[in-house]
N, C-alpha and C positions, 0 to 999 in steps of 0.2 A: 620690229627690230631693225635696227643698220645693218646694212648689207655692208660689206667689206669692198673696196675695191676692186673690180678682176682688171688685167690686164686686156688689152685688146686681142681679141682673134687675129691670128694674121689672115686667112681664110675670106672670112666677114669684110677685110678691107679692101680686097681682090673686087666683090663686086659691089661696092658702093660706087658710086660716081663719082667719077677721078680717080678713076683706082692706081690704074695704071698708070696716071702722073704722081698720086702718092708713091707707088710704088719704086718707081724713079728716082723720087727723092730718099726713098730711104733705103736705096741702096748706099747713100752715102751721106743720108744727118741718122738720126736717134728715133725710134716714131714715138709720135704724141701719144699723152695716156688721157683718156676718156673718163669721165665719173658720170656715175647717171643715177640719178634715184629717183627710186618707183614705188615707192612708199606712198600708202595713202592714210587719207588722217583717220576716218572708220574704221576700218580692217587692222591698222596699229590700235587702238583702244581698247578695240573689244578681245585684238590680244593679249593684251598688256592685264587687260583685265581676268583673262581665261589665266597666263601664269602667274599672278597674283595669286588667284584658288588653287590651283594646283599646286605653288609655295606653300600656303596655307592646309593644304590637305597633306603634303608630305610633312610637312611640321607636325600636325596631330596625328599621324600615323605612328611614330613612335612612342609618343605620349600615353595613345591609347593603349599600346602594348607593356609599356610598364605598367597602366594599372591591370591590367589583365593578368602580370605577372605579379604584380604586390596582390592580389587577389586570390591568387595561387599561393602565395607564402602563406597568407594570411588562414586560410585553409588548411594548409600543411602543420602551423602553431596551433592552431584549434582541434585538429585530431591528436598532433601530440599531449595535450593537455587533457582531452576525453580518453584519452587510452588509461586502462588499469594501471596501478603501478606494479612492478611484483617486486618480491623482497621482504626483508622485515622493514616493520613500520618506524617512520624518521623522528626521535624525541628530540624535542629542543634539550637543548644543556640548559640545567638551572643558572639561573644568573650569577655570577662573583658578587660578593657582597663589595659593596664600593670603598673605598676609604673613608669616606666622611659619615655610614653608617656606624665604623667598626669604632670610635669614641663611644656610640649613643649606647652599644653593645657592653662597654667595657664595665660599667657598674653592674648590669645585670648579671654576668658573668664572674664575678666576686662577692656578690650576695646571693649566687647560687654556689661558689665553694665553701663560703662561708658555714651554709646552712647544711649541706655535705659533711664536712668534718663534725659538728656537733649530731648530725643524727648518728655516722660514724658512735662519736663518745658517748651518745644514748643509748645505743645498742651496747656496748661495752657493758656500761652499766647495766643493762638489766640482764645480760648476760651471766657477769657478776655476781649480782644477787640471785638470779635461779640458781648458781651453781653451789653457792652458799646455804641457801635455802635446802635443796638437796643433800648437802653436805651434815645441813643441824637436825630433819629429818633425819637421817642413817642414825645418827650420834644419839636422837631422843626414842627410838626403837632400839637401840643396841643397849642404851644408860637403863631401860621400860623394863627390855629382859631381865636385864643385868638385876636391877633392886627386886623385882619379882623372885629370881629364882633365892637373893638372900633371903627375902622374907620366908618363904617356904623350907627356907635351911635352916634361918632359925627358932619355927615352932616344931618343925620334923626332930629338931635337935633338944629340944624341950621335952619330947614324946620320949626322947633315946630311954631313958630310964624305967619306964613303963613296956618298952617294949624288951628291956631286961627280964623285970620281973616275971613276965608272960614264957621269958624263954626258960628261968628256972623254976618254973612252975610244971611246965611243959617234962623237965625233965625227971621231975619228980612224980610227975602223973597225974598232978593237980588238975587240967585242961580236961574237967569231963564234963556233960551233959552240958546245960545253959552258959555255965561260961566259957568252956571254951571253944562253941558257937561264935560268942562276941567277940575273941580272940582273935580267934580269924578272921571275921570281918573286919577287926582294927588293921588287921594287919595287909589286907588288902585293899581297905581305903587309902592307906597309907601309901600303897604301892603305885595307885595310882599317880601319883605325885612325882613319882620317879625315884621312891627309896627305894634302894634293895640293900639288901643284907651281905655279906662276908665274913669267910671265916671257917675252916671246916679242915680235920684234921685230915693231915695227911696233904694240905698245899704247901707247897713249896715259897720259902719264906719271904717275903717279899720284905724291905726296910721303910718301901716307900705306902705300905701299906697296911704292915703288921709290927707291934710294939713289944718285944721278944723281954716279958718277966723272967723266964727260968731260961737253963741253957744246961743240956746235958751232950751226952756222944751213944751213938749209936749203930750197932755194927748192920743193923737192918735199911740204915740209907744209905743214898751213896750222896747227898747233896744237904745243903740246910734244910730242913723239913720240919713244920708245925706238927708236933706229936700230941698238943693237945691245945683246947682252946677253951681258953678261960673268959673270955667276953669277946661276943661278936662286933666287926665293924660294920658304917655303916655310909656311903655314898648316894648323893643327890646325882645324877647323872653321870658327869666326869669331875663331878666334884666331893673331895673327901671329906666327910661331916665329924669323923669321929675312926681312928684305927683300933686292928683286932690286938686285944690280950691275947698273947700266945706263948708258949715253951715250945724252944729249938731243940734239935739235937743235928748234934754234924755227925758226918761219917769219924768212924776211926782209925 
């Protein structure tokens, strides 16, 4: 390295030779300045050279400390990423359908309404007919009854006159031994069927039920009353196949 300039010793000048006529003199000029260099050409090189490396060594000194500390980051990103996550777990959101999908979408989308409304009016339909269906059922069980119970009204109604004869027979005392066994049994074959008979003196006169021949007064009732019965009537369930002959008498 250059040494800098020093200034002369005043000291150092005292005893050189001639000091004291230098001295002399510069009590009254300016004193001389001196340069000396002592530098040698070895000793400079293998300096020059020694702070060269040690430039060179301070320069990768801190180099080596950043990667020591990006080594450390890098460490510290790697344990964050090995650590569990806690929490619930993260779903991607499905994707938006794009714009240029949502044309390709548009027909299928209208030949699925399409086919919607008409299964819609299929169902209708057969809706429709089951209820219809159920409806002409009721109506061919209700019409089934209905013709059955005429037809049984009108051979029951056929019989009426024979089951006359049987009752003024009856009344006369005819109904002994074998026939009027079979009497009876006609008459409860009969009943099975659902006839019963009506008519018995001393009910009370009904118009909707009893067909009033004679009509007298009587101080023994207090109402209309069948005093006597001249021919019995005769109903199928709630249904009237034939009304009583009878004679009223009212109160007086």
């Amino acid at each position: 390295m250059t040494e800098k300039p020093r200034a002369a010793d005043p000291g150092s000048t005292g005893s050189a030779p001639g000091g004291s006529a230098a001295a002399g003199k510069g009590a009254g000029e300016e004193p001389r300045v001196v340069i000396r260099d002592k530098r040698k050409i070895g000793k400079t090189t293998e300096q020059a050279v020694t702070d060269t490396s040690a430039a060179d060594a301070a320069a990768d000194a801190p180099a080596e400390g950043l990667v020591e500390e990006a080594e450390v980051v890098v460490d510290e990103i790697e344990g964050e990423a090995e650590a569990p996550v806690s929490g619930p777990p993260v779903v991607d959101a499905p994707a938006e359908p794009s714009e240029e999908a949502a044309p390709a979408n548009a027909p299928l989308g209208a030949e699925l309404e399409s086919l919607r409304a008409e299964l819609d009016e299929r169902t209708r339909d057969v809706q429709r007919v089951s209820a219809e269906y159920a409806n002409y059922r009721k109506r061919v069980d209700r019409d089934r009854s209905l013709v059955q119970e005429q037809a049984i009204g009108t051979v029951l109604t056929a019989l009426l006159p024979i089951l006359d004869d049987l009752d003024r027979a009856r009344e006369h005392g005819d109904l002994v031994g074998p026939f009027g066994s079979v009497a009876d049994q006609l008459t409860a074959a009969l009943g099975k069927f659902g006839l019963t008979a009506f008519g018995e003196q001393g009910d009370p006169f009904d118009p909707t039920r009893h067909e009033a021949v004679a009509h007298q007064t009587s101080a023994d009732v207090t109402e209309p009353t069948c005093v006597q019965v001249m021919r019995r009537g005769y109903q199928l369930g709630e249904r009237l196949l034939r009304p009583a002959l009878v004679a009223v008498a009212d109160p007086e």
